[in-house]
N, C-alpha and C positions, 0 to 999 in steps of 0.2 A: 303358505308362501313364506312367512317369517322362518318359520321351521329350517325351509329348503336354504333360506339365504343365509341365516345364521350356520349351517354346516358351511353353506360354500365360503365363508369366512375364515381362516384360518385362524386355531388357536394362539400361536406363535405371533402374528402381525403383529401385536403389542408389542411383543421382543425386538422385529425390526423396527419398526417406529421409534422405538426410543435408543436403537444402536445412532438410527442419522441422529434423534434427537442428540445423545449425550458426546457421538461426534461433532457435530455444529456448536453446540454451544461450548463445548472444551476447545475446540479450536480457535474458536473468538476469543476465551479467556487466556490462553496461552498466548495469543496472536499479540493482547492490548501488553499482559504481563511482561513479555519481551520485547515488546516495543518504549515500554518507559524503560526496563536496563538500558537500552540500545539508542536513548534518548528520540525517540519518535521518528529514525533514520529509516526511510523508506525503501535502501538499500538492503537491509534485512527484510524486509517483507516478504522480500521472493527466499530468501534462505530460509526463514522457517517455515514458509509453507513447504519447502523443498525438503527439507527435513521431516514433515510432518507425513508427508505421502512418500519418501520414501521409507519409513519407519512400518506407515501402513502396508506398504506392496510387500516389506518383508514379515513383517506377520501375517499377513494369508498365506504366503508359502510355509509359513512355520503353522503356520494353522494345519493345512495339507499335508503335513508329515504328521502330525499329531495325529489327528484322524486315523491316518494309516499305520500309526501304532499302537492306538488306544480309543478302540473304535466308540466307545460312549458317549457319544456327541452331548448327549442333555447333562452328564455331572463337567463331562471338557468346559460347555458354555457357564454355567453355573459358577462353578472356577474363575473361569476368565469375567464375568462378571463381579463377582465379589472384588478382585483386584482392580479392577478399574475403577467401582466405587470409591477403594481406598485412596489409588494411586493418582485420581483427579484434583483432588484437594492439596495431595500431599503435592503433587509438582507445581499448582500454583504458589505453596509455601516454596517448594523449593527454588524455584526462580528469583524470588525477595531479596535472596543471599547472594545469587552470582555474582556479582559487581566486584563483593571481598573478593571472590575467588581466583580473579585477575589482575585486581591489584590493584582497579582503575581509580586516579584520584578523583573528586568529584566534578561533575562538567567535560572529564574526559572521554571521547567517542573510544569504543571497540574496536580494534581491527576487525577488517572481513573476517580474517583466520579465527582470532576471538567469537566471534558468533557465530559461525559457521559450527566448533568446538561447544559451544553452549548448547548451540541448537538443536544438534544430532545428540546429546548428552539427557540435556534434562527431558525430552519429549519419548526416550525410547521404548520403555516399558509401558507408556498409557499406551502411547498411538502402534505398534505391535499388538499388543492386546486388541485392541479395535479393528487389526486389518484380520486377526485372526478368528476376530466371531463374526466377522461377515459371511466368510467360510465355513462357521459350524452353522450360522442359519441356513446359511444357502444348501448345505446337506438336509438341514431339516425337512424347507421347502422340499426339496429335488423328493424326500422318502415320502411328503405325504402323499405330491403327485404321483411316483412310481406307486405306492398302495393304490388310488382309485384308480389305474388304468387296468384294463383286461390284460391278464397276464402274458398272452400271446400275441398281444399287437406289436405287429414290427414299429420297431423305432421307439416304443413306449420309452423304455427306461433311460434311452438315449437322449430323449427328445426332450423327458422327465429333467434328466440332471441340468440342459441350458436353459427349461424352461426356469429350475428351480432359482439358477445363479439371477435373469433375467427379474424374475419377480421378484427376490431381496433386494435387486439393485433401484428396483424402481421403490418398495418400500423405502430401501433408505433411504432414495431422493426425498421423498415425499419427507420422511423423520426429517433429513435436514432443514426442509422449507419449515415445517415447523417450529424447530429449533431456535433457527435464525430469528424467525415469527417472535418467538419466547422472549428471547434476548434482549431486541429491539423495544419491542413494547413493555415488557413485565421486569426483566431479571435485573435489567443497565439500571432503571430505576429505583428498585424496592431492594434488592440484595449487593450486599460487597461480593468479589470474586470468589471467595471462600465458600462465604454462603452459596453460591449460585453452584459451586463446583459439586460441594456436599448435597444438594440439593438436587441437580441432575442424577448424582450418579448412583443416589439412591434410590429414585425413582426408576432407572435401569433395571438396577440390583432388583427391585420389586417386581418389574414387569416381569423378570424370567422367573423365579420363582413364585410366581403365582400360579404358571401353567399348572404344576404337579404340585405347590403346595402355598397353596391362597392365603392360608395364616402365616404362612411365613413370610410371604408379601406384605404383608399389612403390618407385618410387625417391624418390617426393615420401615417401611414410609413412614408409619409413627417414630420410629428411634432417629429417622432422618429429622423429622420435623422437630422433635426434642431438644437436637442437638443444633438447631442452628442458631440461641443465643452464644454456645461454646465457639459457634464458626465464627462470630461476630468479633469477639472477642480475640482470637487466635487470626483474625485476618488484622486489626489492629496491630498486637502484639509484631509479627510479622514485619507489617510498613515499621513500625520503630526500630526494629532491628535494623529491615535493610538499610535505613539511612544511619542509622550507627555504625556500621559497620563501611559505608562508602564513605560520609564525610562526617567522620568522627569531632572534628572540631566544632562540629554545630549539634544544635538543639534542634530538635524534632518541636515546634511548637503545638503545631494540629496540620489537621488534615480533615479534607472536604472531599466528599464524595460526586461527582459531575458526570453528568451525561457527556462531556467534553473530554473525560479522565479525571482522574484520581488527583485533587490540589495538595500539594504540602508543602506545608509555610516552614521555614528552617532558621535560627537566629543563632549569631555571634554576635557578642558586642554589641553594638548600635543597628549592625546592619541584620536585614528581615529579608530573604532570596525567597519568592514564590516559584516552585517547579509544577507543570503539570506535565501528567506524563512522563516524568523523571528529563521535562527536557526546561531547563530558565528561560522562566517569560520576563522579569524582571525581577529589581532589588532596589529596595530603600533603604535611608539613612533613619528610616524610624521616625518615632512621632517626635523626635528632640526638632525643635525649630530654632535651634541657634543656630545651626550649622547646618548644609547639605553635604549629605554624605559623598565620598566621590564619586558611587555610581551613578550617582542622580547629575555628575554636573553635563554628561555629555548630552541627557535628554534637554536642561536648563537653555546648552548653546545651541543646540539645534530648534530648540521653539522660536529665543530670541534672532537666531540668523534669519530664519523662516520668516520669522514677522517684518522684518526689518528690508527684506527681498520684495515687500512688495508698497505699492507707494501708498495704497489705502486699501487694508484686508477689513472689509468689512465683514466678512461669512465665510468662516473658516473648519471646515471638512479635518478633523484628527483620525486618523486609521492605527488605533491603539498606542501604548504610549501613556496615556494618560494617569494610570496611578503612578508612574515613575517620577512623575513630573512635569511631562512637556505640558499637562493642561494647566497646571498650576503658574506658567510662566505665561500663558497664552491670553491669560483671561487678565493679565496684567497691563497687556494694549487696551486701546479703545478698540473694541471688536462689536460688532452688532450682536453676531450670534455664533456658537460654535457647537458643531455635531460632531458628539464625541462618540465614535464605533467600537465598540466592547464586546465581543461575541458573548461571553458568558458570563452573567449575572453573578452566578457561584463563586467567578475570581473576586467583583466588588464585594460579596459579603465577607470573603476570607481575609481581604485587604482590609476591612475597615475599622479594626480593631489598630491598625500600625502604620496608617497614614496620617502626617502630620496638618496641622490645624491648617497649610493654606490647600492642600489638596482637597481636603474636607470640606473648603470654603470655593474651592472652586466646581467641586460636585454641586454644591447646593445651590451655586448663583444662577439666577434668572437666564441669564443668555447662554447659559448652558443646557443642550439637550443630550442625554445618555440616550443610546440607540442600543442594544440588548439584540444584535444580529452578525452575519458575518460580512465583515468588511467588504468585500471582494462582491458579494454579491448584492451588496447595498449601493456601491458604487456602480455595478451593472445595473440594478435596477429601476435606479429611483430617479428622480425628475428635479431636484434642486441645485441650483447649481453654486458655487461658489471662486471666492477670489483666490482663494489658497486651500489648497489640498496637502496635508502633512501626512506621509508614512510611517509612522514610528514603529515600525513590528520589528522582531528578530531578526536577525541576520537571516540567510535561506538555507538554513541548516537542514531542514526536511521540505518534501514535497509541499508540502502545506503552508509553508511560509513563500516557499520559491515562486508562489502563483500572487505574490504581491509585488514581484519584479519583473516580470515579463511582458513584453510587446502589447500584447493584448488588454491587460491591467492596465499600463498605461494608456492607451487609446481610448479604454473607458472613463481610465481620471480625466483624458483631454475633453472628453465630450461632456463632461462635468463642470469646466470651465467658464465663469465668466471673462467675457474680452477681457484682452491683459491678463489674466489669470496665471497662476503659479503655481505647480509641485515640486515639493520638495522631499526627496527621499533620505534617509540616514544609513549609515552603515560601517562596521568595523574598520578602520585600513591599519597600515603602519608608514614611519616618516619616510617619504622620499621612495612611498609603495614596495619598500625591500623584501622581498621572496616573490618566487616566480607566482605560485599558489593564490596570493591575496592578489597581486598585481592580473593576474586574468581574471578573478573574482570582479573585482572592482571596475576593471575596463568593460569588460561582459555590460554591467549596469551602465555603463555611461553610454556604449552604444545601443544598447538596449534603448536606451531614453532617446537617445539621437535616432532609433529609425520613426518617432511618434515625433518629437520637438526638434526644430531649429535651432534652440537655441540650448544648449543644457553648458552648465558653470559649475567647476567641482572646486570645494571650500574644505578643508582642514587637512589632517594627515593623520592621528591618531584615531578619529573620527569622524568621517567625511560625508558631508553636506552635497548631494545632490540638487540641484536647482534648474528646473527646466521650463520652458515658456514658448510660446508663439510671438511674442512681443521684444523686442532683441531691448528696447528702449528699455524693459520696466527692469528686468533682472541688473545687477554693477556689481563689479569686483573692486568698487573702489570705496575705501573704508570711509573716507569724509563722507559720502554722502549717507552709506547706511548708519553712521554715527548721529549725523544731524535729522535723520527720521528719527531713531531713538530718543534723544533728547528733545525733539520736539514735542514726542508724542506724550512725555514726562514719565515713561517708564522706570518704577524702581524695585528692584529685585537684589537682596542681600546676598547673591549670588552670580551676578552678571551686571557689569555694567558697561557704559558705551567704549570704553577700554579694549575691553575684548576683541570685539570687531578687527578692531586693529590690530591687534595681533594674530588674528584667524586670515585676514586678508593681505598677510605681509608680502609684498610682491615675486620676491624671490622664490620663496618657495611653492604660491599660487600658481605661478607662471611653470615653474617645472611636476605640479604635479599635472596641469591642465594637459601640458605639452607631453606626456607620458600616455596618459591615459587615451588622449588621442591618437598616440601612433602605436602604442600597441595591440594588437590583433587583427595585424591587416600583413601576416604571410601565411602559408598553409601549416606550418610546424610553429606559429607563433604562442600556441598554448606549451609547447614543450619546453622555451628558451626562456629566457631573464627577459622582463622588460628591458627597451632600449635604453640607455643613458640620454637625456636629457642633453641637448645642445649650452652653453657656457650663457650666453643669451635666447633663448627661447621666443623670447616676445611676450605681449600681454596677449590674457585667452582671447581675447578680440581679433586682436592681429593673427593669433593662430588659426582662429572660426573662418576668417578670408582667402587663407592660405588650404585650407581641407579638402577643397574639390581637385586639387592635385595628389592627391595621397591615393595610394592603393586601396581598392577596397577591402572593406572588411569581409575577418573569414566567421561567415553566417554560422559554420557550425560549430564553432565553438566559444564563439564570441558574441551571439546574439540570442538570449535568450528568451523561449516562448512556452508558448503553455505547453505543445507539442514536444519541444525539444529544450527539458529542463537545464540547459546546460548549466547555470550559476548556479545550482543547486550543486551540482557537483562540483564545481569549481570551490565552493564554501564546504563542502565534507574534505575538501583534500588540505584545504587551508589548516581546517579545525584537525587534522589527524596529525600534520606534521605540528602546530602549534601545541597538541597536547599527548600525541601517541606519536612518533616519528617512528616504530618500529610497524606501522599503520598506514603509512602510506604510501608504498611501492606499489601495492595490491591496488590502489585505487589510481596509482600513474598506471599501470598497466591499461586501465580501461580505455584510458586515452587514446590506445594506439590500436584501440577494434576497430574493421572495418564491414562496412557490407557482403564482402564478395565472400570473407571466412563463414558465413553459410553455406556457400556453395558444393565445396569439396565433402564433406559429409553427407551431402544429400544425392554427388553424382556416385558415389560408394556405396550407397544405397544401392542406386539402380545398376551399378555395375556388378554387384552382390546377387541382383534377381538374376540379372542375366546371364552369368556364370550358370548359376543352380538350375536354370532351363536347360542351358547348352548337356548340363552334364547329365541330366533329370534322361533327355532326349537321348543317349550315345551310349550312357551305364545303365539305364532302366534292364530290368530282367522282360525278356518278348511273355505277350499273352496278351489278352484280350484288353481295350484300352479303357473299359470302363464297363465292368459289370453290375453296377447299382451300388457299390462299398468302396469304403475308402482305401485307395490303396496306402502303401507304410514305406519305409527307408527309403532312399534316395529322390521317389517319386513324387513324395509328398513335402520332401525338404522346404524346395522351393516357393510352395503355397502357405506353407507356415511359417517362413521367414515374412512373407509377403504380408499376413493376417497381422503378426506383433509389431511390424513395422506402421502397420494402417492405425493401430491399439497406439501403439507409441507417440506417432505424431497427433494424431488428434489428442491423446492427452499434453502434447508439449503446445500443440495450435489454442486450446482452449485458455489454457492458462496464461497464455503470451495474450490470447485475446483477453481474458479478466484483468493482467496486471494493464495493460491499456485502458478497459474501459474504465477500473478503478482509477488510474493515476488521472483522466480525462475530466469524469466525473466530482475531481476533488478540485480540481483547477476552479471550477463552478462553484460549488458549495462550498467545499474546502473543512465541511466535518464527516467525514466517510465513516471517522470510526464508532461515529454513534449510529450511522445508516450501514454499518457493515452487515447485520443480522439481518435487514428486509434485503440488501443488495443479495444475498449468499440465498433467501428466499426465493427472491426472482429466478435468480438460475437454477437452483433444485426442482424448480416447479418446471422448470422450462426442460428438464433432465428427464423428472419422472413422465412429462407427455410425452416426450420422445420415444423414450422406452417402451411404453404403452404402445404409441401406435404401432414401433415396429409389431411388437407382440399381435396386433390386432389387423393391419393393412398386410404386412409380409408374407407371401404363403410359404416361403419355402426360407427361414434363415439364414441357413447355410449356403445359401447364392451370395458366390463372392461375386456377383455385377452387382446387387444392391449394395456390398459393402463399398466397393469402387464409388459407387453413384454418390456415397454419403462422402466419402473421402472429396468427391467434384465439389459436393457443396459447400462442405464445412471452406474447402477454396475460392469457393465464388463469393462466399460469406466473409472474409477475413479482409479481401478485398474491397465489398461494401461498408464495412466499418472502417477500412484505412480510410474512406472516401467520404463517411460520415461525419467523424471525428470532429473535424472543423466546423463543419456545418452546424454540427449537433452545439459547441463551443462557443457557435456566436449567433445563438438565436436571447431572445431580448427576454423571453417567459422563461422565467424559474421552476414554471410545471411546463414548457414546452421542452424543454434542456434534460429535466429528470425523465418525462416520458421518453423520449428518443433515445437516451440510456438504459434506460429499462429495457424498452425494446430490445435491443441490442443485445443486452447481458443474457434475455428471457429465448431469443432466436438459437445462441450460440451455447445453451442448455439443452434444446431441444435437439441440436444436432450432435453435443457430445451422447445426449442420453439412447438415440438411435444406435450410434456407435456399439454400446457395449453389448447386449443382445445380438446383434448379428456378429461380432466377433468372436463370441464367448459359440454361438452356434457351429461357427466354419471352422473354429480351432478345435471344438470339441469333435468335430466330422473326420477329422484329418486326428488327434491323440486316442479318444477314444473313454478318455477315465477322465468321467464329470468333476469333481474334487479339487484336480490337478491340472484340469484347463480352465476350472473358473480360476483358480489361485493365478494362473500364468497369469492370464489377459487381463485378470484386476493388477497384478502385480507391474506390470508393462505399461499398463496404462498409467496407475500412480507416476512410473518412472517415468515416463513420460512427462506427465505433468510437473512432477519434481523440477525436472532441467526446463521444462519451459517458464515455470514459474523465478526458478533463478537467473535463466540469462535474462529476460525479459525485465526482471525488476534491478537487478545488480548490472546490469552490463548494457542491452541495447536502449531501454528507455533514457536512463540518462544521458547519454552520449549520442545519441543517432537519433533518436523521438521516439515517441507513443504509435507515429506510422509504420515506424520500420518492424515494431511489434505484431504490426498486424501483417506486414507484407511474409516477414519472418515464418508467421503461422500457416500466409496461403502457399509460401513454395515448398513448405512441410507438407501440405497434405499434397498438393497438385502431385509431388514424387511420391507420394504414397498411393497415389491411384496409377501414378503412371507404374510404379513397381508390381499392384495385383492385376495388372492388363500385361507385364512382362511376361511374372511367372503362371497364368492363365485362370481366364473365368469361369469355368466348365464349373458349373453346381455339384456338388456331393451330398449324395443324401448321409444323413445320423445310421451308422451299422444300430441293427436289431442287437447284435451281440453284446454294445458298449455300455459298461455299467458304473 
């Protein structure tokens, strides 16, 4: 019985095993590597995965021409292995540099068009290679299967070549699940990207030459293992460059390796910038304690306003911020206790070589607790409550940040509250909110705050103090009184004194930024125009707060931000593009002006496409018999294969509109996806290769376009379930109920891409006939597929429309893709005997 099962094993399986393997895990490494260039901008996310599957759908075609020129499939894959090994490593090196290569100063965002150009650039040659030895396995498979079948069974060799695309597709699911597996638990922690790259794609390199030559297997995975104190060193060397060559005025100090990303500390002068991910979380003035640097003084005013906002903060909730300073000024009240929220451990040890003695003293004091978790979800989860809640995170420059500003977030800080209670948020502006860009950034938060609090009070102009409450009594705009807290409280800080106040609360320009920020974003085009000018007398925010229930309402979608519908996130990339790339942000006002219904017209063209090809299928057909057991060819068959790549098409464009949802959903929650991206990419490989399988196993007849129709129903009945999920899954209370119901989700919408390709690759192949060049199509189609879904979804309709419209997106994609193979007809065709 061993005997029997070890043949029925393929030799090869290890080959595809480790094509998913060294695709998943090269793809997370390119994925993290382009996202610190791109500063952690969630709006790339979808361009280079779009990039990435489109690179692969054109090397399977370039695969199937090779084939057909040079028909040695075991030295073709052998080849194409060896270069990938190479070309893994080298294009994580090569990614380090891009930054020079456009010239970006440092802290400057990309344009779209800049990454877009990056993306499709440095990814070509690996991810090519890749789509094209899916294509030399998938011949492989197909000839072993064509050898064990009797030579004269009809359909054998036909049946052979979808059977053969089908089972590499489902290996390579399964390779990817593992991959991700590797990633997640082994590679993120023990190896830098170099290491990990060289380290895959040797093992690659190994698995194919092992088949026909075992020692030279063994000799690659030892020279791989050899070489990865050189990887260590050359991924090193690398990060120094890249930052030499972006922000040549500073020093590379060190760098820290994180499960979170890559830390690197940078110095000029006095001042110490910590990036992770190539994106600034903060900067100090250094351990010098004479002076606070100036980036430190905005965090100094916002701790003191903060404190000073509330009449007696005894328990005080900080949500980062705190190596900057704000804990340092905080812990200078009389405070009982303060929980300070620090997601990564790895930032304080890289910090604490270059934070000055009172920061250091305020880590160590008693009434301070370090929390070593993520904000967002500590303040979901946990049960203490307090008087004052401080936000001090980044601006919502990426998805990740943006889920510390929305609806939701706040409603959880509310319910955190003791009576009276206070949050207080921070965030970039400029005087008198000048540019249209920061001025809906900033309006966005304040009504944001105002659909949770009654009360919300906006303080500075260069840097402005959000202050929000249920209690109208405890928050004042009026500087004597937050002055006489201050000095009561005998607060003294060589950096703030009760002065300040007063000039943060100078009436005039209080009064007009208060009076701005509330009437802006209450018309439909009000994201596209200037904020209004300010009235000569405005009133005090008070008198304005009285006055509000006459005002127009606000426009929800672009003015109120939620977990669902990131809009401040984008409102802060357009801020950040014109403040440091202006040739940056046209491309990102465009987005502005997408609507719903522009789905529409490409999906009635569709079906006005099938129906054309029936009419003509019907009227030009040559007479004869209308279905002798083969497939018929030219004009007749148009139509069903228009029908077949379009069904291929959408379900790759549906799935990955459903992924960038469930991810963007998923991160709102947790808010570190990128260290959960390898078991995430797990779940749905696994949920691929079942799929695959059972078609292989329940289907008796493949090529029946009604089961491909049927999958096309679901993967729409499914798109719709998770638009309906989404929120639900968002606002359940368990940390393991929120990931399980995302899992779910991710593991369903796996299972129905992975049915998908086996029965397409079946019914194209019934209708072309040349196994080779219908697995290359329908893999090729479906990448592109997913390509465009993966980029509107994450560049265009999430940010602007929500994470819903993502999924609604995906079901009216498939529901016309069923309705198209019900246009041009279901009638099953069997595999021609003839086709090889």
């Amino acid at each position: 019985m061993r005997r029997a099962l070890i043949r029925r094993v393929p030799a090869h399986l290890s080959m595809v095993l480790m094509l998913g393997v060294t695709g998943q895990v090269g793809q997370v490494l390119v994925l993290r590597e382009l996202l610190m260039v791109f500063h952690g901008n969630e709006l790339s996310l979808g361009i280079i995965l779009a990039a990435w599957m489109l690179w692969v759908g054109i090397g399977s075609r370039l695969g199937a021409a090779a084939l057909h020129r040079w028909p040695d499939t075991e030295r073709l894959l052998r080849i194409d292995a060896a270069l990938v090994a190479l070309l893994l490593p080298a294009t994580v090196l090569l990614i380090r540099v891009l930054p020079a290569a456009f010239g970006a100063p440092p802290g400057a965002l990309l344009s779209l068009f800049d990454m877009v150009v990056a993306s499709l650039t440095v990814m070509a040659p690996l991810t090519a290679l890749l789509g094209a030895q899916f294509v030399l396995l998938a011949r492989i498979w197909r000839a072993r299967d064509a050898a064990g079948e009797a030579s004269g069974a009809t359909g054998a060799a036909g049946a052979a070549g979808a059977a053969g695309a089908a089972k590499t597709y489902v290996g390579e699911a399964v390779g990817n699940a593992l991959g991700g597996l590797a990633f997640t638990l082994v590679l993120v922690h023990h190896l830098d990207a170099v290491q990990s790259a060289l380290a895959i794609g040797a093992a690659m390199l190994a698995a194919v030459l092992a088949g026909h030559r075992p020692i030279a297997g063994l000799a690659v995975a030892a020279v791989g293992l050899a070489l990865l104190p050189l990887a260590s060193r050359l991924d090193d060397g690398a990060t120094r460059l890249q930052w030499r060559l972006q922000a040549p005025q500073y020093a590379l100090l060190e760098t820290h390796r994180s499960r979170y990303g890559t830390i690197a500390v940078l110095g000029r002068d006095d001042q110490v910038a910590f990036y992770q991910s190539g994106h600034l979380v903060f900067a100090t003035g250094g351990a010098d304690e004479r002076a606070v640097g100036l980036e430190e003084q905005p965090a100094v005013t916002l701790a003191h306003l903060a404190l000073t906002q509330h009449r007696d903060p005894r328990r005080v909730l900080l949500v980062g911020g705190g190596l900057r300073g704000t804990l340092r000024e905080i812990v200078r009240h009389d405070v009982e206790r303060v929980d300070y929220v620090e997601l990564d451990p790895s930032l304080l040890a890289a910090a604490a070589p270059y934070l000055g003695a009172g920061t250091r003293a305020a880590l160590a004091d008693p009434r301070v607790r370090v929390l070593h978790t993520d904000g967002r979800l500590f303040v979901k989860t946990g049960e203490d409550a307090y008087d004052l809640i401080i936000v001090d995170v980044p601006d919502p420059t990426t998805a990740v940040l943006n889920r510390f500003y929305t609806v939701e977030f706040f409603a959880e800080a509310a319910a955190r509250l003791r009576p009276g209670g206070v949050v207080v948020v921070g965030a970039l502006s400029t005087p008198d909110l000048r540019g249209t860009a920061i001025a809906n950034r900033n309006a966005t938060l304040y009504h944001t705050l105002g659909r949770v609090f009654p009360v919300v009070l906006a303080i500075g102009e260069r840097h402005l103090a959000l202050v929000a409450t249920f209690d109208p009594a405890q928050v004042t705009h009026d500087a004597r009184v937050l002055m006489a807290r201050y000095q009561e409280r005998g607060v003294v800080s060589p950096a703030f004194g009760a002065g300040h106040l007063a000039l943060l609360l100078d009436p005039g320009p209080l009064a007009r930024i208060n009076w701005v920020l509330r009437h802006h974003g209450r018309s439909a085009t009000a994201h596209l125009e200037p904020p209004p000018a300010s009235p000569l007398v405005p009133g005090d925010p008070a008198q304005q707060r009285a006055h509000e229930a006459a005002l127009p309402p606000v426009s929800e979608r672009f003015f109120v931000n939620t977990d669902a519908r990131p809009i401040g996130y984008y409102h802060t990339l357009l801020f950040w593009s014109a403040l440091t790339r202006a040739d940056a942000a046209p491309a990102l006002r465009w987005i502005a002006h997408v609507q719903p219904w522009w789905a529409l017209p490409p999906l009635a063209l569709a079906l006005a496409v099938a129906a054309l090809l029936r009419t003509i299928r019907r009227t030009r057909a040559p007479a004869g018999p209308r279905d002798a057991g083969l497939p018929v060819s030219g004009l007749r068959d148009t139509g069903p294969r228009f029908a077949v790549l379009f069904a291929v098409f959408t379900t790759g464009l549906s799935t990955m509109a459903l992924q960038v949802a469930l991810l963007f959903a998923f991160q709102s929650v947790y808010g570190f996806v990128y260290e959960m991206v390898g078991l995430i990419v797990a779940i749905f490989m696994a949920g691929l290769a079942l799929g695959a399988t059972l078609t292989r196993v329940l289907v008796r007849d493949p090529a029946d376009r009604r089961v491909l129709a049927a999958v096309q129903a679901a993967v729409a009945v499914t798109a719709l379930a998770v638009a309906w999920a989404l929120p639900w899954a968002g606002g359940l209370a368990s940390a393991t109920g929120v990931f399980a119901a995302f899992a779910a989700c991710t593991f369903v919408s796996g299972v129905l891409n992975g049915a998908d390709f086996p029965l397409a690759t079946a019914c194209y192949l019934a209708l072309d006939r040349r196994p080779e060049r219908s697995t290359a199509v329908v893999y090729a189609v479906e990448l592109a597929g997913a390509c465009i879904g993966a980029a509107l979804a994450s560049a265009v309709v999430a940010p602007v429309l929500g994470l819903v419209a993502c999924c609604l997106l995906a079901a009216s994609a498939n529901a016309t893709a069923f309705a198209v193979l019900g246009v041009s007809g279901l009638r099953p065709v069997r595999i021609d005997a003839r086709a090889t």
